[in-house]
C-alpha positions in Angstrom: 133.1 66.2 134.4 134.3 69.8 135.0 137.7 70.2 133.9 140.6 71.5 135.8 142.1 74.5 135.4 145.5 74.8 135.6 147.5 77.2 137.9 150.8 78.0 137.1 152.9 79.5 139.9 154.8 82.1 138.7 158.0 82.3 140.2 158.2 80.4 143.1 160.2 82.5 145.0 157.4 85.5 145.0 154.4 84.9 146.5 152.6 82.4 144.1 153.4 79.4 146.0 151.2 81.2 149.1 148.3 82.7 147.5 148.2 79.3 145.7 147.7 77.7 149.0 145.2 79.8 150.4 142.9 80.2 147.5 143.2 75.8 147.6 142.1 76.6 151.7 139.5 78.9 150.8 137.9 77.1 147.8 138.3 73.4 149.4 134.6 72.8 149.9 134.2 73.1 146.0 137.4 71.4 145.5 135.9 68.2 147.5 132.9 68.3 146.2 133.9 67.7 142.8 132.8 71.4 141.7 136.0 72.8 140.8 139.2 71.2 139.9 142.8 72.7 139.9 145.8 71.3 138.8 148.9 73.6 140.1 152.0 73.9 137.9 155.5 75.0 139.2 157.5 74.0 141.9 156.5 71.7 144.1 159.0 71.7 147.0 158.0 75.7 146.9 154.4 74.1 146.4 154.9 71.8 149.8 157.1 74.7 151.8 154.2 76.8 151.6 151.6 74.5 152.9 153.9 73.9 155.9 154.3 77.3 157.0 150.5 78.1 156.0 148.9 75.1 157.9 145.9 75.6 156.2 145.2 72.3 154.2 144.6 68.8 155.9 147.0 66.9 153.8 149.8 68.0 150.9 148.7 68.3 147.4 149.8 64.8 145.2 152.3 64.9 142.5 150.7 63.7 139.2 152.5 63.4 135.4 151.1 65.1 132.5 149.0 61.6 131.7 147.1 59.5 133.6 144.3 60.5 135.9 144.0 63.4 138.0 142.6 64.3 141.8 140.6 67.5 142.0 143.5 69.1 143.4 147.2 68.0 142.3 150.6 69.6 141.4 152.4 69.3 138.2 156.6 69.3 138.4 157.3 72.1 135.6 161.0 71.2 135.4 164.2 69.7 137.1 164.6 71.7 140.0 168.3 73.3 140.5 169.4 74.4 144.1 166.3 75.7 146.4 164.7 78.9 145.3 164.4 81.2 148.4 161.4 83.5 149.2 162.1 86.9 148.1 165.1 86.2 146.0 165.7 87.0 142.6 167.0 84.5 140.6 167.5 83.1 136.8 165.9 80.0 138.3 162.8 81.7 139.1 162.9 82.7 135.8 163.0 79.2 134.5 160.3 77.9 136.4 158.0 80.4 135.7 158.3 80.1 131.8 158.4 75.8 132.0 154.8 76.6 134.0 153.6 78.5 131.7 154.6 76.3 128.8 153.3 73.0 130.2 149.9 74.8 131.2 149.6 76.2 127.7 150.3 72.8 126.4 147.9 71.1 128.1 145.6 73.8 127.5 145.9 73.4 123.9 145.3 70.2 123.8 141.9 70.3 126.0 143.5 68.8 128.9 142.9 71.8 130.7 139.8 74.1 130.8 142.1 77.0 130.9 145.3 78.7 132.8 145.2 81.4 135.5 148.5 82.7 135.9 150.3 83.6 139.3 152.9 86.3 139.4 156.3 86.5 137.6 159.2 88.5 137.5 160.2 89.9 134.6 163.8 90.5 135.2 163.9 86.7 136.5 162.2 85.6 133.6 165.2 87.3 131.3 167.8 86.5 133.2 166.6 82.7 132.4 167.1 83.8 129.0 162.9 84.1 128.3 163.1 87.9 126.7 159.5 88.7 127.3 158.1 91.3 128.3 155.6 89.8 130.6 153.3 86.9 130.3 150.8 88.4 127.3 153.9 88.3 124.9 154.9 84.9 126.2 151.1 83.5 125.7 150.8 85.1 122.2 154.3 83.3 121.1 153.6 79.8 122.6 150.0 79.6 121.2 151.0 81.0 117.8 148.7 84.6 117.4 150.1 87.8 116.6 147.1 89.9 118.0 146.9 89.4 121.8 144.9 92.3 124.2 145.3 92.6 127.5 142.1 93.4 129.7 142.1 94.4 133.2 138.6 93.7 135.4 137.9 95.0 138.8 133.9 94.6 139.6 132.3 96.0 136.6 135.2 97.9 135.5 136.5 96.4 132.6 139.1 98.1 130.3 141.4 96.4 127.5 144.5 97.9 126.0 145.8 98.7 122.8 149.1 99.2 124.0 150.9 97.4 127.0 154.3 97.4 127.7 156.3 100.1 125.2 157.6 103.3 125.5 155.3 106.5 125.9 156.7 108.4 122.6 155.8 104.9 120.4 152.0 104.9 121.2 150.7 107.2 118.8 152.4 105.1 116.2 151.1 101.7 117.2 147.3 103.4 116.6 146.6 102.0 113.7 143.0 100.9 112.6 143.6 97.9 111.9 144.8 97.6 116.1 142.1 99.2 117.1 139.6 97.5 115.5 141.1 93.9 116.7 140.9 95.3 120.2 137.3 96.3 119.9 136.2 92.8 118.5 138.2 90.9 121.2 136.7 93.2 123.9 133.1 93.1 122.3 134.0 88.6 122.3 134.9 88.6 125.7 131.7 90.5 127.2 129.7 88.3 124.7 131.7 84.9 126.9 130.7 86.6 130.1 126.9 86.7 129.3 126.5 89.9 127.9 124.7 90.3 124.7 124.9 93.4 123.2 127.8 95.2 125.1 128.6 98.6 125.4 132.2 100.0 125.2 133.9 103.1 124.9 137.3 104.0 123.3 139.2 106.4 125.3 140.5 109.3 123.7 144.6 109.6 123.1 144.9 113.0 123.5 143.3 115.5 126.1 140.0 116.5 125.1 140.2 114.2 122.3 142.3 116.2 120.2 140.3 119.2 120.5 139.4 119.7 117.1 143.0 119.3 116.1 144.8 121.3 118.6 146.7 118.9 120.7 147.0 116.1 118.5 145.0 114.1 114.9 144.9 110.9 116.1 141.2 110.6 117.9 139.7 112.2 114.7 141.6 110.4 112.3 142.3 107.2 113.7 139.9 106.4 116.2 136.5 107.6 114.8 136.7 106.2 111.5 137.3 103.1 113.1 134.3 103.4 116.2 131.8 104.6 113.0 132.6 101.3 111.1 131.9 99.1 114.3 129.1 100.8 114.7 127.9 100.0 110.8 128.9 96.5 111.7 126.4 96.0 114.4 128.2 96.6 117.6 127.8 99.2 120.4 131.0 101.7 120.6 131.2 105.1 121.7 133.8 107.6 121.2 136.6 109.0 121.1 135.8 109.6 124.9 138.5 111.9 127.0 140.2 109.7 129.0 139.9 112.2 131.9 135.8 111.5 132.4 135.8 107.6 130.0 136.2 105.5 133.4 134.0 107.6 135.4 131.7 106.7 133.1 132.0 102.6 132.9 132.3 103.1 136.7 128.7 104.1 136.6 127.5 102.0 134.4 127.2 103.8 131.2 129.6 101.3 129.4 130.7 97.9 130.1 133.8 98.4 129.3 136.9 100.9 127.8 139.3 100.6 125.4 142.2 102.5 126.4 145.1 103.6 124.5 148.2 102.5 126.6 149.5 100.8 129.7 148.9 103.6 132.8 145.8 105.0 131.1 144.1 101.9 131.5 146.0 100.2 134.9 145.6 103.2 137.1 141.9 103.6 137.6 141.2 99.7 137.6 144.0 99.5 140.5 143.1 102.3 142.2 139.9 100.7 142.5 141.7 97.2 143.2 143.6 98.2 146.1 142.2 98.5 149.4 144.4 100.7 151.6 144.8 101.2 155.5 144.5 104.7 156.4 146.2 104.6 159.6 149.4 102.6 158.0 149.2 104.1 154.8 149.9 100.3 153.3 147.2 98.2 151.3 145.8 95.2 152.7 143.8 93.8 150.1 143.9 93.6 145.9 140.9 92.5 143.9 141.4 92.9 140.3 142.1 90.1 137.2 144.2 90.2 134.2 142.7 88.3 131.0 144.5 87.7 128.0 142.3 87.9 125.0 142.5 86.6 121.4 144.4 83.5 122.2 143.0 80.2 121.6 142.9 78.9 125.1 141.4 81.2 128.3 144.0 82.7 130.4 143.6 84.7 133.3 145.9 86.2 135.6 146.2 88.4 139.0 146.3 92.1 138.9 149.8 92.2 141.1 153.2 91.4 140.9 155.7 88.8 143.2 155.9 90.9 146.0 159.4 89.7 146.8 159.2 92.0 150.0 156.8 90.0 151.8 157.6 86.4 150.6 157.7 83.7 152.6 155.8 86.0 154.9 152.4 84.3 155.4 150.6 87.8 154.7 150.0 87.8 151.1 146.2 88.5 150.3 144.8 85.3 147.8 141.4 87.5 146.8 143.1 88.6 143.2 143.9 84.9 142.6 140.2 83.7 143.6 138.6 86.2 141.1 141.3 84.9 138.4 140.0 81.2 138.9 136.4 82.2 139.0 136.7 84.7 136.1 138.0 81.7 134.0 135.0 79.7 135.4 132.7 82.0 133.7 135.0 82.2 130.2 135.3 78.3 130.2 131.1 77.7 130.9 130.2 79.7 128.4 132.9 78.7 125.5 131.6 74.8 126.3 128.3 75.9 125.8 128.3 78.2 123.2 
């Protein structure tokens, strides 16, 4: 029997609750026919308020406990719910739910009750104002499954690009280079193409510095750092290329030439993957659509996520897009197929 996945919600006063219900719409054929099975973890009165305003579903997901069986479609309670949590409101409660989600999905995940988790949208200030101090849901993951080396991959089509830094500071980048970094993100990113179906994948590093240090001149860290460490992989058996300026790397896996980048740090890595992602409307100037995943790699479960945030500004609104969330369910399709059968 396929196993569900488990959906956590995010906060439930962004839009996670919506895009929840909508993928559920879209995907309900599968859903029914036994194909896919999703078990939703959050808040359900946010879980039910949605599916009135949306209209979209013939009847309101059931409430299950953690044991017993499970419909192909159910919502877990993550915790004792407080007083309501409005749309578009910021608050510690939000925070609270969105942590208790993810901590009940990575439970059952860790115990193989669960395929895997795809993660809906949280709020970070939310999330620390419950008293979580995380910077987002990678550093959360990492703590509640026990691993020190997490990587976070971004995947738009076949753009695929992993990080070795996330969320720090500019200036402490160049410091956080180490080898031994480096090289743990070029074996998780090599793993993760392997669990898509790719057997001998091709990746680039991304340069630090413009030009990759030209010779020197703007910086040591491409020649001393990050070739040493490509030239090792590459007497190991795998496929890397580089240092490659960041300024032509993407342009590159864009056509094809890699299947996927390593890049240094947070922007170098989000900005072409959501430039990409983001579909805009040239007479409003405002985007309509997102397509993009987030995947957490070197933890012991599969976790993917969307490429956006809450949204707080349109909450409650009925307009959120649920294509990012699809591609995070199906992404961890693929990751969960070919972990079972490997």
């Amino acid at each position: 029997m396929t196993p569900h996945l488990a959906i956590t919600m995010g906060d439930p006063a962004g839009i996670g609750p919506e895009i929840i219900v909508k993928a559920a719409a879209r995907l309900k054929d599968r859903i029914a026919a036994g194909d896919l099975r999703l078990m939703i973890i959050g808040s359900a009165p946010a879980l039910h308020r949605a599916e009135e305003a949306l209209g979209l579903l013939p009847e309101r997901i059931p409430e299950v406990s953690e044991g017993g069986d499970w419909p192909a479609l159910c919502c877990l309670q993550a915790d004792a719910e407080g007083a309501p949590i409005e749309p578009g409101r910021l608050s510690a409660d939000g925070g609270r739910f969105a942590y208790k989600a993810i901590e009940a999905g990575v439970r059952l995940a860790m115990a193989g009750k669960v395929g895997g988790i795809v993660t809906a949208p949280l709020n970070k200030e939310a999330l620390n104002k419950a008293g979580y101090h995380y910077a987002g849901h990678t550093e959360m993951l990492a703590e509640l499954t026990g691993v020190r080396g997490s990587v976070m991959m971004l995947a738009h089509g076949n753009m695929r690009v992993s990080h070795v830094t996330t969320h720090v500071a500019l200036e402490d980048v160049p410091k956080r280079l180490t080898p031994e970094r480096l090289r743990l993100v070029i074996d998780l990113t090599d793993k993760a193409l392997k669990g898509l179906g790719l057997a001998k994948p091709k990746i680039a590093v991304a340069a630090l510095n413009p030009h990759a240090g030209e010779g020197g001149l703007f910086g040591r860290q491409d020649i001393d750092v990050s070739a040493p460490v490509i030239a090792q992989a590459n007497a190991d058996g795998l496929d890397i290329h580089g240092p490659v300026p960041g300024d032509t790397v993407f342009v590159k896996l864009r056509a094809g030439q890699y299947d996927a980048v390593v890049a240094m740090y947070h922007d170098q890595g989000h900005i072409p993957v959501k430039l990409l992602g983001f579909e805009i409307d040239p007479a409003t100037g405002k985007w309509m659509d997102l397509s993009g995943v987030n995947v957490t790699l070197g933890l012991p479960i599969i976790r993917t996520s969307v490429d956006h945030g809450t949204a707080f500004d349109i909450a409650g609104t009925g307009i959120a897009n649920e294509r990012s969330l699809i591609e995070a369910i199906e992404f961890a399709e693929r990751l969960a197929a070919n972990r079972q059968a490997a």
